[in-house]
N, C-alpha and C positions, 0 to 999 in steps of 0.2 A: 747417313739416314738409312733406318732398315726398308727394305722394299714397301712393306705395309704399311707405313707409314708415309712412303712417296705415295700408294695409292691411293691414302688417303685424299692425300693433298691436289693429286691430279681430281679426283672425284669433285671435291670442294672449289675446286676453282671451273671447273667444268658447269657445274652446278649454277655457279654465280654468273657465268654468263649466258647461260641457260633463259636466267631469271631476268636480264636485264635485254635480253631479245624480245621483241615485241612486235606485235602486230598493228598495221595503222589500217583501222575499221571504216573509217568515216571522215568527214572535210576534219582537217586540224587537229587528227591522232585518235588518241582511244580516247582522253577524257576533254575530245574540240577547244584543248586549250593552245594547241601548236607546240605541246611541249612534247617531248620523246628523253623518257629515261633512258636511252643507249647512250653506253659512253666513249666508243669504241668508231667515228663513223669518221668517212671520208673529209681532209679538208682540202686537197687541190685534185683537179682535174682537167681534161679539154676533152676534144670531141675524137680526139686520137690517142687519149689519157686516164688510164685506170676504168675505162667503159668495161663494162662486165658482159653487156650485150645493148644491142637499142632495135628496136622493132619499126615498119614502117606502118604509118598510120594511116586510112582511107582518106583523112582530109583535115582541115584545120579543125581544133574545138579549144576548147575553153575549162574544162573539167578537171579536175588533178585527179590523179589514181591512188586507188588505197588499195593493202595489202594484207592476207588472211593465208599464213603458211604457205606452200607453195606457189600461191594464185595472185596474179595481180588483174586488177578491177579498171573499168574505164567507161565513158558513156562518150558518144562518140555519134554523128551526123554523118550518115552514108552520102550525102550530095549537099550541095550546097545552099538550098532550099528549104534543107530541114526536111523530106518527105519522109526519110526514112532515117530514126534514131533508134539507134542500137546500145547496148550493152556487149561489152566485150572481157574477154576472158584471156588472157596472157601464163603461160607458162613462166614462174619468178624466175628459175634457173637458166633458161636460155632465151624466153622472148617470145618463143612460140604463140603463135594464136591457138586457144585449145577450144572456144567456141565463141559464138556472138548468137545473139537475139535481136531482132531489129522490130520495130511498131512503125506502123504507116500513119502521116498525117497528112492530109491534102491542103487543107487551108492554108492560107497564108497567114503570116505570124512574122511581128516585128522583133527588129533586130536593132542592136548601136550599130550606127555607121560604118553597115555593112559585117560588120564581127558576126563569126557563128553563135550566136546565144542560145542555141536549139536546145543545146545538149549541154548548157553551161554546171548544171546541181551535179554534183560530185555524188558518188554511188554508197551503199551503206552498206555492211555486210556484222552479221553476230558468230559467223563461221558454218550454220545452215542455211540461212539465205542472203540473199544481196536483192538490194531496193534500190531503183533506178526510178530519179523522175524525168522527165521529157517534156516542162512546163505545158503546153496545151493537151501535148499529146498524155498525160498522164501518169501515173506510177504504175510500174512493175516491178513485180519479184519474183522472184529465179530460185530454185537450188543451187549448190555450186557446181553441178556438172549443167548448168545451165535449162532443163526444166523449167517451166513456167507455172509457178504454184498460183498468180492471182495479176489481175489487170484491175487497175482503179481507174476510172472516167472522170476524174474530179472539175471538166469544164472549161471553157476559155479562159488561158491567163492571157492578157492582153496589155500590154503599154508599150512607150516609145524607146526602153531601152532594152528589153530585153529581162528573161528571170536570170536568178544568182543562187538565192537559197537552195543548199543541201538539205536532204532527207535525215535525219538519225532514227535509230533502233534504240530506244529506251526500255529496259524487261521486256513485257509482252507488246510494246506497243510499235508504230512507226509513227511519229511525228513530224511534220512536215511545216514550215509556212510559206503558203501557198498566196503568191504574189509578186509583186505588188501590179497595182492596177484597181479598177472598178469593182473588181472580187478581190478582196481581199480577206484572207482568215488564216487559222492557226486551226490546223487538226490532227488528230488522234485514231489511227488506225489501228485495227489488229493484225498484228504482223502474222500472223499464221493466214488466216482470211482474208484480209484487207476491207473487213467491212468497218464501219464509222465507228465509234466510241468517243467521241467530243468534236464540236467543233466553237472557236472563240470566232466570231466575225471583227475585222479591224477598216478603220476608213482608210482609202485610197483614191487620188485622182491626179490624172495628169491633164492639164489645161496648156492653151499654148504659149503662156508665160510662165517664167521660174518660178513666178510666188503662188503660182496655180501648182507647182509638183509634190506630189506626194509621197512617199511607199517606204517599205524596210526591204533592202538584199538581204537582210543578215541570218545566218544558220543558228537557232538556240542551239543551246550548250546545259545539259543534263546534270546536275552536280548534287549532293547530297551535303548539306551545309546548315554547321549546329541541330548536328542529329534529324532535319528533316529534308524530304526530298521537294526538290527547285527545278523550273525551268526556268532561264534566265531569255529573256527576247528582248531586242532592242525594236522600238515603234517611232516612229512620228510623234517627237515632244517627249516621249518620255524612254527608260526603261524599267521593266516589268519582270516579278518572279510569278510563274503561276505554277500552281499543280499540276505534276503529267499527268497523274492517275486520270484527273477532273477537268483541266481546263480554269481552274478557278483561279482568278488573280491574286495571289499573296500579297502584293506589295508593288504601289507605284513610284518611282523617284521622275519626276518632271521638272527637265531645262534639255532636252535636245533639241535638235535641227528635226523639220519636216523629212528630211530627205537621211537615213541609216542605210550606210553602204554597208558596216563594217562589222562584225560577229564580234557579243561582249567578252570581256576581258576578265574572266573569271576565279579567284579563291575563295579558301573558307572565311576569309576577311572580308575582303572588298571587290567589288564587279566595277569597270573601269568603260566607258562607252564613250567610241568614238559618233559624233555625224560625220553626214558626207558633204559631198558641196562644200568645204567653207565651214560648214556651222558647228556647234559648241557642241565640247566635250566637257565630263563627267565626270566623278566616280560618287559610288556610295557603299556604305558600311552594309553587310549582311548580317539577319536578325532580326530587321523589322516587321511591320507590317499595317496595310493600310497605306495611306501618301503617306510617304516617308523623306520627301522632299525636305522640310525644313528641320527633322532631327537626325535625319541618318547623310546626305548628300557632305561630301567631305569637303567638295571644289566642283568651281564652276568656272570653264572658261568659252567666253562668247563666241569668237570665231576662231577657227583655224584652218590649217593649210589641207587641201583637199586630200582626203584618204579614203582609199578604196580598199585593200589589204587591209587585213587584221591583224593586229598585233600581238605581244605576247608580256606576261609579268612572270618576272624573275628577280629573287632575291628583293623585292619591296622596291622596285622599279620597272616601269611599262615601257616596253618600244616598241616602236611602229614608224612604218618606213610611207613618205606620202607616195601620190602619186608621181613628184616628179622627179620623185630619189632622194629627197631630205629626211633624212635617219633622224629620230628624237629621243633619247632619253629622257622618263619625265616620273621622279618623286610621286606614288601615287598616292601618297597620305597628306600630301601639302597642293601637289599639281604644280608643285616648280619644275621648268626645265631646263638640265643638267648639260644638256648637251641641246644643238642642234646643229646636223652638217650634211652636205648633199656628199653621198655614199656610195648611190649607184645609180642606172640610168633610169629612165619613167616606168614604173610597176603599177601592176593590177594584185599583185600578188602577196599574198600571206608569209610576216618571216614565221620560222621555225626556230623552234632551240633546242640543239642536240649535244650532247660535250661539250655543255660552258659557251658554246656560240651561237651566235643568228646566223641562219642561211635566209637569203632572200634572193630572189629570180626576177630580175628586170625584164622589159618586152623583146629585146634580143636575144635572150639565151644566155645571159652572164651569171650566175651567182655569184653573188658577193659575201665574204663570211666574215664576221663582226665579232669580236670580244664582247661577251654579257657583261659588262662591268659601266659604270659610270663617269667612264672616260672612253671616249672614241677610238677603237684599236683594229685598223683594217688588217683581218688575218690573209685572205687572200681573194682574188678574182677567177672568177672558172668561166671562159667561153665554152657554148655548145655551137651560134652562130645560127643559130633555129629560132623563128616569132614564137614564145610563147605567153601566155597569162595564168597558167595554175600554179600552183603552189607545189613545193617537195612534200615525197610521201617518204619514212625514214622507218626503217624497217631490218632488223637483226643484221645491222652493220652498212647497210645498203642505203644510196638515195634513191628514186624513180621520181624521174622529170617528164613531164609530159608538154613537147612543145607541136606546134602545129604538123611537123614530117614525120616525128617519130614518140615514141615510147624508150625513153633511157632508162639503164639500169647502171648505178654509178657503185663502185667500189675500191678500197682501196689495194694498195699493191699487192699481190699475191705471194704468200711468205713459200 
């Protein structure tokens, strides 16, 4: 081969993974469907094994970190009280703390059974700002050398378990749903200002019996589907496309549960919704509009096994791992399923799919990594040995785990 044509070659392949390096923006990747175009990414590790670096964390939280070139992201509970929730800033290459911002709140504000839920919303970043919410305490945003461009007051969120929902950055906007509880709504800020531009109000209530509970944890997901643009939110009873620009409802499909743990499950086909609790999962066709329940809804199944984690579609099949470790493969054009087997141990957490596999993080710190395929195939087991509940953030070749001692950065062998 003449030289110039090795440079070619070197250029061209240089290039292609250039283009398959990615940044993970916001909860569940850049397009919040937990999927990562890298094809190139860790599959075994330990806590003594292929670690690139791990950082020590001020105290337990709940948050996954996202990643924006050098920078990785985090929201995070200076005490254990919640009085004071920060945003933090981590150095990708070595761990470093390179700054934090922290917001005071005095009140008290409930939590699950003792869990930090202070600082649970996962942080959002476009590469000039990053948007942190702090449920009661409000949303901020930052530059990325940490700068304070705006503080939002959006009010008491309040109930018995705690918030979930992540912020996104949609074009100009920051869209939030802010709840669940007695306030409950979906709104539309301006991400430069953070002044209002919509807000959708939704019911919420928690009573001291089950069949009194209400709310959505779940983070909308952005998607631009049959030429127009979608916000996809799962509610109480139903889910729902509205317009970012507007807030207007495009389309309802209703048969879910009261109670929506789980972030929908989104293509240019079909949107796929889990409930929580127990209660019935979904899918329906995209395209329609109006109740779309009795022409567009594919399948309907009444109860099922409790899921909190969100799941992911690949190849015209959904999985999603429950809470107590039972892995499901499930047909999402018919809703038969394919498989079902306990995987890993009890999760809060969201798989991912990065090279052909599901990663998923149980509450001790194990990743378990799964064959995408329609047959059950345990690739491998990763102890960290750290409580965690977020989800992997998966980023130009890298994992970032965030468990309650530390901030990891996972990698594979060094050639």
């Amino acid at each position: 081969m003449r030289r110039g044509t090795a440079w070619i070659g070197v250029l061209l392949v240089s290039a292609t993974a250039a283009a398959l390096a990615e940044d993970w923006p916001r909860f569940r990747g850049p397009e919040g469907t937990g999927i990562s175009r890298e094809r190139e990414v860790p599959l075994k590790w330990a806590a003594a094994e292929n670690v690139r670096w791990k950082a020590p964390l001020p105290g337990p939280g709940m948050s996954s970190p996202i990643v924006w070139g050098g920078r990785v992201f985090l929201t995070q509970a200076l005490d254990r009280e919640g009085t004071q929730r920060a945003l933090l800033c981590f150095d990708r290459h070595t761990g470093r703390l390179l700054w934090q911002r922290a917001v005071e709140h005095r009140e008290k504000e409930s939590t699950y059974d003792g869990e930090p839920h202070f600082c649970s919303a996962t942080p959002a970043t476009d590469g000039q700002r990053v948007v942190a919410f702090f449920a009661s305490a409000g949303l901020l945003c930052t530059d990325m050398n940490g700068r304070v461009l705006w503080r939002k007051d959006l009010g008491r969120c309040e109930q018995i378990w705690g918030t979930a929902s992540s912020p996104i950055l949609h074009k100009d906007l920051v869209i939030l749903n802010f709840g669940p509880g007695p306030r409950t709504f979906l709104i539309a800020l301006d991400k430069r200002t953070g002044q209002e531009r919509w807000r959708v109000a939704k019911p919420g209530t928690f009573g001291e019996k089950p069949s009194e509970w209400m709310g959505s944890w779940a983070t909308p997901v952005a998607a631009r589907i049959r030429g127009r643009e979608e916000l996809i939110m799962m509610w109480p009873d139903a889910v729902e496309s509205h317009d970012p620009a507007t807030g207007r409802t495009l389309w309802t499909c209703r048969g879910l549960g009261r109670l929506s743990y789980t972030s929908p499950l989104v293509t240019p086909e079909v949107v796929v919704a889990f409930s929580g609790f127990g209660g019935p999962a979904l899918a329906v066709r995209t395209g329609g509009s109006g109740d779309v329940t009795e022409t567009h809804r594919l399948w309907r199944e009444e109860k099922s096994t409790q899921r909190i984690g969100s799941g992911v579609i690949v190849d015209g099949h959904a999985y999603i791992v429950n809470e107590n470790g039972t892995a499901q493969c499930i047909d999402w054009k018919s809703g038969r399923t394919l498989w079902t087997e306990r995987a890993t141990g009890r999760t809060w957490s969201s798989i991912v799919h990065a090279a052909g596999r599901l990663y998923v993080t149980d509450q001790q710190g194990e990743t378990t990594v799964l064959a995408a395929k329609p047959v059950l195939e345990v690739l491998a087991r990763n102890p960290l040995g750290e409580r965690t509940q977020a989800s992997i953030a998966v980023s130009d070749g890298e994992l970032f785990i965030r468990t309650y001692a530390h901030l990891w950065c996972i990698g594979g062998p060094k050639r």
